[in-house]
C-alpha positions in Angstrom: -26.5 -22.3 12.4 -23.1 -20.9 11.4 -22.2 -17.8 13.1 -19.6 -14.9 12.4 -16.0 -15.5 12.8 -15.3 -13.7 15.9 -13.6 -10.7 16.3 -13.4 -10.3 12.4 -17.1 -10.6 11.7 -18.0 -8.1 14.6 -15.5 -5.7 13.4 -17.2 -5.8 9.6 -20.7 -4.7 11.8 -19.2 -2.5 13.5 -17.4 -0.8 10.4 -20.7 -0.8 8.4 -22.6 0.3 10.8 -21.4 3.9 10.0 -23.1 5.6 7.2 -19.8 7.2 6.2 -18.0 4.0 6.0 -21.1 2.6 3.7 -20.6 5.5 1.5 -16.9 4.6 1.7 -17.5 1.4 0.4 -19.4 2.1 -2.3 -17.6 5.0 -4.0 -14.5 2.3 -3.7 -16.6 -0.4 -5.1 -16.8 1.9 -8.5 -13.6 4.1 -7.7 -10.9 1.4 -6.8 -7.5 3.5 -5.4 -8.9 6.3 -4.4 -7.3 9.0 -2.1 -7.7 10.1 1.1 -8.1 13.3 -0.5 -10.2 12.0 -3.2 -13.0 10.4 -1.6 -12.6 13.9 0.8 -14.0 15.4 -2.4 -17.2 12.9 -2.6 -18.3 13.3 0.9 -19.2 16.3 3.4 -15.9 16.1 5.2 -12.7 16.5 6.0 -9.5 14.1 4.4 -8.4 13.6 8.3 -11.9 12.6 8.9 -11.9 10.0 5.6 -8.7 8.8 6.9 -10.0 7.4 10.6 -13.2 6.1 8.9 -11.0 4.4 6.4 -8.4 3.0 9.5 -11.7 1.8 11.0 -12.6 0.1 7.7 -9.0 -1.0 7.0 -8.8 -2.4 10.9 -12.4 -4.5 9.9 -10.5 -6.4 6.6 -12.7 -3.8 4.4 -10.3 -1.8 2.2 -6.4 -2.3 2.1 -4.4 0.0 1.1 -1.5 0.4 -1.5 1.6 2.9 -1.4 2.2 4.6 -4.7 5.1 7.0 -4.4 3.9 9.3 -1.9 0.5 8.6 -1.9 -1.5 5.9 -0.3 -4.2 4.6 -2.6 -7.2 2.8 -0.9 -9.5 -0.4 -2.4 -12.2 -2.1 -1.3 -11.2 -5.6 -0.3 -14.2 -7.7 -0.8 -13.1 -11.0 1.2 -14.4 -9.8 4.7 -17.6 -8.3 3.4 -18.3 -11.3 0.9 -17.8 -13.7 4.4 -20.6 -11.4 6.4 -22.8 -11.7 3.4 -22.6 -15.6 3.6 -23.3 -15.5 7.4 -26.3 -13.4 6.9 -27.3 -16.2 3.9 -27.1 -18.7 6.6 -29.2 -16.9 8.7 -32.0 -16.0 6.6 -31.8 -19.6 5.6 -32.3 -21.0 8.9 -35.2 -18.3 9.4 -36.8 -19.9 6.2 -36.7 -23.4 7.2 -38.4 -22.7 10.7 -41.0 -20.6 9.1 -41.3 -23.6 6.4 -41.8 -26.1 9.1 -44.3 -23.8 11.0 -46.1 -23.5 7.7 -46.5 -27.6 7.8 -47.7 -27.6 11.6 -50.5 -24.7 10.8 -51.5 -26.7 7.7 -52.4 -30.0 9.9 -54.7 -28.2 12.1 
């Protein structure tokens, strides 16, 4: 079985593990360079509050961020979350081929 690139994969479960950052990363998914102060407006609290959960999301690989003039603009960066998604594939597939086999043993008795 594969597992999670170290500290990079563990960060991405840490980061998601927040419902805020989820809801982060799904307005970005359908609002790419958002604000600080934008994606204030879509949620239940404050910009300097969006801005540590987007640091934390930023820190895991999850959004980057872009300067434009005096504004930083945030988008979702799908590389880190696309490689959790695979090791959670990998998983499920080893899970499937043990229940498979268990399926087979059962079957002969």
């Amino acid at each position: 079985m594969s597992t999670p690139s170290g500290a990079g994969a563990d960060a991405v479960f840490s980061a998601l593990g927040d419902p805020t950052r989820r809801r982060l990363i799904e307005i970005l998914s359908v609002t790419p360079h958002a604000t600080p102060t934008g994606l204030a407006g879509e949620l239940p609290i404050t910009r300097q509050a969006v801005a540590k959960h987007l640091a934390a999301l930023s820190g895991a690989g999850l959004v980057r961020s872009v300067r434009a003039g005096r504004e930083t603009r945030y988008e979702l960066d799908p590389t880190a979350l696309g490689e959790a998604a695979d090791w959670i594939a990998s998983v499920g597939a080893e899970w499937e081929g043990r229940l498979e086999g268990l399926r087979r043993l059962l079957e002969r008795e």
